[in-house]
BAFI-3210 file (N, C-alpha, C; in Angstrom, 3 decimals, decimal comma, padded with zeros to 6 digits):
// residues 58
n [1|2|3|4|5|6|7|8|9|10|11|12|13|14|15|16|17|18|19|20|21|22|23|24|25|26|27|28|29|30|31|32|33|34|35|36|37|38|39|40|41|42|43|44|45|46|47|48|49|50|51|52|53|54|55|56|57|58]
n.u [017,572|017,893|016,568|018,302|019,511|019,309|022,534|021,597|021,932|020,618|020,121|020,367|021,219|023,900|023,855|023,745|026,134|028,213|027,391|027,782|030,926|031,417|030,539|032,601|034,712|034,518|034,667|037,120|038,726|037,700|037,851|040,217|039,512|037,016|035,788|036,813|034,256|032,671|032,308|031,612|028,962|028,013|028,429|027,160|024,560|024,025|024,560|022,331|020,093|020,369|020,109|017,505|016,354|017,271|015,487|013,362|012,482|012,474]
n.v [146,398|145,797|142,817|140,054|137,045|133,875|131,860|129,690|127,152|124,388|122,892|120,115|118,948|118,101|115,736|113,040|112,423|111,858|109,321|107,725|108,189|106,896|104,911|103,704|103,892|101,988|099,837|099,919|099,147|096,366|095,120|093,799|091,654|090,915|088,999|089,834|090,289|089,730|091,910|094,052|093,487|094,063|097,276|097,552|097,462|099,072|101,582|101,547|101,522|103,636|105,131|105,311|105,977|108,612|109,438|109,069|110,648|113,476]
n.w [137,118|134,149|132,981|133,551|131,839|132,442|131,397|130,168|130,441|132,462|135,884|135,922|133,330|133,215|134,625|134,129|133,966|136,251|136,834|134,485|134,843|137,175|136,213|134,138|135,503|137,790|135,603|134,862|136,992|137,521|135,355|135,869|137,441|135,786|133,189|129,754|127,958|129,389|131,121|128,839|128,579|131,180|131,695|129,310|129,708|131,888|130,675|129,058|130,342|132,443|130,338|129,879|132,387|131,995|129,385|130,876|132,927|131,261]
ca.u [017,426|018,109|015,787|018,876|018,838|020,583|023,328|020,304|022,099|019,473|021,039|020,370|021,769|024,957|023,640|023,877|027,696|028,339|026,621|028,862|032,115|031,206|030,194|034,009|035,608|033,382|034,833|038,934|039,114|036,652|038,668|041,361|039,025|036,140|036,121|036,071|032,846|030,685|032,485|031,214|027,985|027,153|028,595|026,237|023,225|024,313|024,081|020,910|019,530|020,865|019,368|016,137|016,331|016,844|014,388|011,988|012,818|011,985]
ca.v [147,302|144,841|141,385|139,212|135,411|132,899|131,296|128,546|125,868|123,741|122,376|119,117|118,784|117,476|114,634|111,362|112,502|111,279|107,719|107,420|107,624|105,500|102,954|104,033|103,889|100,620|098,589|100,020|098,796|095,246|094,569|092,737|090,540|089,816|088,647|091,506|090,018|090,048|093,210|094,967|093,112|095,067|098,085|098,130|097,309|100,028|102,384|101,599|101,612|105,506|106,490|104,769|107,283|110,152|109,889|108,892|112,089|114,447]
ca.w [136,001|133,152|133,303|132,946|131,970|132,709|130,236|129,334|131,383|133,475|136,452|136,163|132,335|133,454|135,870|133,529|134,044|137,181|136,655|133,669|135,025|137,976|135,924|133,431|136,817|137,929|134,519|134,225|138,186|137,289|133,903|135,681|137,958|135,326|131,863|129,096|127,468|130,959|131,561|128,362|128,980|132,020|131,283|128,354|130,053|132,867|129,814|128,282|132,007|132,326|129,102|130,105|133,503|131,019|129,419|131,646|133,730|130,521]
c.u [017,152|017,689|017,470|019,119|019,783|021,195|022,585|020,682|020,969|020,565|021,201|020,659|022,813|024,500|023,948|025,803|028,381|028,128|027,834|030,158|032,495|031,130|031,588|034,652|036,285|034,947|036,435|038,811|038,267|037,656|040,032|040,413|038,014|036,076|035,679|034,649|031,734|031,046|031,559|029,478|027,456|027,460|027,544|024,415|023,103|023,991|022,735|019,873|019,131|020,185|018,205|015,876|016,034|016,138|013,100|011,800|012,264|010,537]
c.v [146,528|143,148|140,505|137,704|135,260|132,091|130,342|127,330|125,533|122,954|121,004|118,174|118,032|116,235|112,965|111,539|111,812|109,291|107,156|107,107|107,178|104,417|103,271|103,470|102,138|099,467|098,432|099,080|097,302|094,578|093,953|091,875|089,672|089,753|089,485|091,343|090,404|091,304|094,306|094,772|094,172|096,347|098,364|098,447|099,098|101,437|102,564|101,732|103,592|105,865|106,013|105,840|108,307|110,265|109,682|110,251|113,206|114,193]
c.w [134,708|133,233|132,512|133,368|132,499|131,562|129,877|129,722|132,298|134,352|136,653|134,379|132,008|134,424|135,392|133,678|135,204|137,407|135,927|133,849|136,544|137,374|135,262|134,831|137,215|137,041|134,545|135,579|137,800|136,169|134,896|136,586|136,754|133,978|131,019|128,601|128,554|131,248|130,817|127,858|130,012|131,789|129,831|128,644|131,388|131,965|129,107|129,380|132,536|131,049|129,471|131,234|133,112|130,428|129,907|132,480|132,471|130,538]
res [x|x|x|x|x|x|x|x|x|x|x|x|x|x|x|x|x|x|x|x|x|x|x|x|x|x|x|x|x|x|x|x|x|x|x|x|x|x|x|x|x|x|x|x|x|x|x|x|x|x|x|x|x|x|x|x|x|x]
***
């Protein structure tokens, strides 16, 4: 009867979420074997990696 939308969520909006707190996960469990510097070394690169995905995907 009534053409109705959808709440304007895309389902793939939330997806860099998952990555993220793998790699969060990844660093708390890593931070007692490897040194905080190389830690927040990859963890940064792991991020700039993921936004490079996102927007390559748009």
């Amino acid at each position: 009867m009534w053409n109705r939308k959808r709440c304007g969520c895309r389902k793939n909006v939330c997806w860099p979420i998952g990555p993220v707190l793998i790699a969060l996960g990844l660093g708390i469990f890593l931070a007692y074997i490897i040194p905080y510097y190389l830690l927040i070394t990859l963890l940064g690169c792991a991020l700039i990696v993921l936004g490079i995905r996102f927007l390559m995907k748009k």
